[in-house]
C-alpha positions in Angstrom: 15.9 103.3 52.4 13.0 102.5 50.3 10.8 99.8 49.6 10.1 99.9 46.2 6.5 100.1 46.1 6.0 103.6 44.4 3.2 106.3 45.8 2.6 108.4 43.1 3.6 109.4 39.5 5.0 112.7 39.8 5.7 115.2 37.1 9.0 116.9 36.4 7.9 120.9 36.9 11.8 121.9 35.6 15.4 121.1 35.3 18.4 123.5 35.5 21.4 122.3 34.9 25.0 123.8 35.9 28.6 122.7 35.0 29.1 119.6 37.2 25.5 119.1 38.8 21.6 119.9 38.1 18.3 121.3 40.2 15.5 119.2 39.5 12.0 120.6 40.5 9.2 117.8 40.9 5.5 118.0 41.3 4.2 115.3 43.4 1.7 116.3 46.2 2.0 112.9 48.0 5.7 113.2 48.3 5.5 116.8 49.2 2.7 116.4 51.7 5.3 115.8 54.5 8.8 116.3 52.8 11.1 118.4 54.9 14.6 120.0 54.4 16.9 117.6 54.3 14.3 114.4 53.2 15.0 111.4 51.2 12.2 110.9 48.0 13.1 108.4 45.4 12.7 109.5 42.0 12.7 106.9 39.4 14.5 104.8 42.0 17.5 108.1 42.4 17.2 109.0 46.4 17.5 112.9 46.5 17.5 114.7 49.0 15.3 117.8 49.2 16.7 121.2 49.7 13.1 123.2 49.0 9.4 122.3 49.0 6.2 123.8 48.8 2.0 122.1 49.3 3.0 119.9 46.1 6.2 120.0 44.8 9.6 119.7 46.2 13.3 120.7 45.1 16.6 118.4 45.1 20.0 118.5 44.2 21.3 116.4 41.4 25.5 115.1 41.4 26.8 114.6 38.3 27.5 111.2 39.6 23.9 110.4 39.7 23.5 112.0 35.9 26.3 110.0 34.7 24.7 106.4 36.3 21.4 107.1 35.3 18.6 108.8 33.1 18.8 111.6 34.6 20.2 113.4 31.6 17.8 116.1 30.7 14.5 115.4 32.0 11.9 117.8 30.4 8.8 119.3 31.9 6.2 117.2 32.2 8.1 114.1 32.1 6.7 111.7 34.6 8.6 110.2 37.0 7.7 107.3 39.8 8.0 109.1 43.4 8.3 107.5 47.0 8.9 108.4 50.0 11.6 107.1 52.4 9.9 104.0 54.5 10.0 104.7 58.2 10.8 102.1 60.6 7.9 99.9 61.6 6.5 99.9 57.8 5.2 96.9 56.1 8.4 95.9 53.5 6.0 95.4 50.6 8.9 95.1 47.7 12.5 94.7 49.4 15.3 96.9 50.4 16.2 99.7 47.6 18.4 102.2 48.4 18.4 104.4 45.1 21.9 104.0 44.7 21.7 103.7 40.5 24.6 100.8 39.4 23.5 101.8 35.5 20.9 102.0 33.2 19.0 99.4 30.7 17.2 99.6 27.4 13.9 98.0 26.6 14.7 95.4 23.8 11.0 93.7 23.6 7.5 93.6 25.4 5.6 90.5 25.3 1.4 91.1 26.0 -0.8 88.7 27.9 -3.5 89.0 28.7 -3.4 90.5 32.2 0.1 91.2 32.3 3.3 92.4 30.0 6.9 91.0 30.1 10.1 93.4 29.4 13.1 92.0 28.4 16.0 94.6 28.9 19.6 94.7 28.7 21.9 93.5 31.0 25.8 95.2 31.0 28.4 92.5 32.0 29.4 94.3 35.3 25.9 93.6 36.3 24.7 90.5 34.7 26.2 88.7 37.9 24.3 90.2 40.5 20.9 89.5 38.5 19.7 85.9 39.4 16.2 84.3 38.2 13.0 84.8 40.8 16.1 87.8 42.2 15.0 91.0 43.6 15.6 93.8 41.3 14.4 97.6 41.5 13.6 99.6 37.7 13.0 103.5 38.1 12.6 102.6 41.6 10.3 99.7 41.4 10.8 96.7 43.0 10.4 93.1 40.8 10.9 90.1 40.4 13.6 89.1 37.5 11.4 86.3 35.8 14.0 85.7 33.1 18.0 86.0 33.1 20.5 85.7 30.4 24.1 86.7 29.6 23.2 90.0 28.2 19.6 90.5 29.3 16.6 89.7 31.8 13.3 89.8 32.0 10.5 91.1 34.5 6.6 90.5 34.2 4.3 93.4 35.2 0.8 93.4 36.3 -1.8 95.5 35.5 -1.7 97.8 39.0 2.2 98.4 38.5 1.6 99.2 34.6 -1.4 101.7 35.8 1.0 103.0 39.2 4.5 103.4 37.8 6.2 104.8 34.4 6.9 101.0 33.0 3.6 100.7 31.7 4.5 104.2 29.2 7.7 102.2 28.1 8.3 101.4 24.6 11.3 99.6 23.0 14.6 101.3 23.7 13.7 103.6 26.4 15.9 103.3 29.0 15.6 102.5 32.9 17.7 103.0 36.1 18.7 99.8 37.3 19.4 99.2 40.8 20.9 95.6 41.8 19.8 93.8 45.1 22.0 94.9 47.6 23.0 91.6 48.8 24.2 90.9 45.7 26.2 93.3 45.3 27.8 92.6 49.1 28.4 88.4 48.3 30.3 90.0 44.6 32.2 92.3 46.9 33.6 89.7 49.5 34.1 87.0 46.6 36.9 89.3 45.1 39.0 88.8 48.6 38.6 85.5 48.3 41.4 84.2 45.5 44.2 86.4 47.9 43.1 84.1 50.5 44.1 81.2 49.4 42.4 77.8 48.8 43.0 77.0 52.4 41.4 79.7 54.0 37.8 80.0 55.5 36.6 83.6 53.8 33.1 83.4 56.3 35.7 82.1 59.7 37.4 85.2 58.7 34.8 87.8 58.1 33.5 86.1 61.6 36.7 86.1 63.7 37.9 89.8 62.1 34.7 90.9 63.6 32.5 91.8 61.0 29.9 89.9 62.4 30.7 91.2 65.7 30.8 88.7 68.9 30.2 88.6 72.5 33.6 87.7 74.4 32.5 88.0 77.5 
C-alpha cells in the first residue's frame, strides 16, 4: 500500500521487453536505499515488486497486464518516473490509500496557469467516470489529488508548486498520458451496487452484506 506522496523522481536506466512481459531497470537512490527482494516501489503509481537492486537502482518485473493498463509501453532511458516506497504501518497517511493497481490511463487535454498553481483537465473513459467524484481522492502516476473538477468525459486536478517541482505532472504537456488509479472505495460501493437490482426492491443490500458476515459479528 502507498500513500501517494511521492519520494523521488527516478530515472528509467533500461527496459527489455519479452513476448508477454518486460524488465524494467530504475535508478532512484531513495527507493533503493532500503529495497529488498521481494519489495513493493511504486512507479508512476504501478506497484512492482523488485526482483534485483543495487546502492541506487533497483530491478522489477513488468506483466503484460500492467503494460496493457497503463503507460508502461516502452519507457526509454532517461525517462523520469515518480518513485515511492511502500508506507509502513505507523506512517503519517499524508495523501490516502493507493494501491498501484492501474484501472486505465488519461490524456492531458488542457493546462490552465495561475499564478502559484496549474490546473489539468484530462480525460475520463466511461467505465471510470463514475468512480471520479468532485473534492474525490484520485491518484495520477502515483500521486495522490484532489479531483477539483468532474464531468462526463473529463476531470480536473489543481497542482501546487511543490508537487509540479516533486513529481512528473509538472513536465506534462497536452496529450501526454497518465496512469489513473480510482479511490478504492469507489471502486468497492460500484462493485456491491451491481448485486443490488438481483436483490430486489425489497431487500436491504447493507442488512445483507451485515448478516452474510462481511462485516463480521460477535455472537457470543
Amino acid at each position: 500500500m502507498f500513500t501517494g506522496i511521492i519520494e523521488e523522481l527516478g530515472e528509467v536506466v533500461e527496459w527489455q521487453s519479452s513476448r508477454d512481459a518486460a524488465r524494467i531497470t530504475v535508478r532512484g537512490p531513495i527507493a533503493a536505499s532500503d529495497a529488498g527482494h521481494g519489495d513493493s516501489i511504486s512507479v508512476s503509481g504501478v506497484c512492482l515488486t523488485v526482483v534485483d537492486h543495487g546502492v541506487d537502482w533497483f530491478t522489477a518485473d513488468v506483466m503484460a497486464e500492467t503494460i496493457a493498463m497503463s503507460t508502461f509501453k516502452a519507457p526509454r532511458p532517461g525517462d523520469r518516473v515518480n518513485l515511492e516506497r511502500a508506507a509502513q504501518v505507523g506512517d503519517r497517511l499524508g495523501g490516502h490509500i493507493v494501491q498501484g493497481h492501474i484501472d486505465g490511463t488519461g490524456s492531458l487535454l488542457s493546462i490552465v496557469e495561475g499564478e502559484a498553481w496549474r490546473v489539468l483537465r484530462f480525460t475520463l473513459s466511461p467505465d471510470l467516470a463514475p468512480l471520479v467524484a468532485s473534492k474525490g481522492s484520485i491518484a495520477l502516476d502515483g500521486v495522490s489529488l484532489t479531483v477539483s473538477a468532474v464531468g462526463d468525459d473529463w476531470f480536473e486536478v489543481s497542482l501546487i508548486p511543490e508537487t509540479l517541482a516533486a513529481t512528473t505532472l509538472g513536465q506534462k504537456a497536452v496529450g501526454d498520458s497518465v496512469n489513473v488509479e480510482t479511490d478504492i472505495l469507489a471502486r468497492h460501493v460500484a462493485r456491491l451496487m451491481t448485486f443490488a437490482p438481483s436483490l430486489g426492491a425489497d431487500h436491504d443490500l447493507g442488512t445483507s452484506l451485515i448478516g452474510g458476515g462481511i462485516t463480521g459479528r460477535n455472537d457470543l
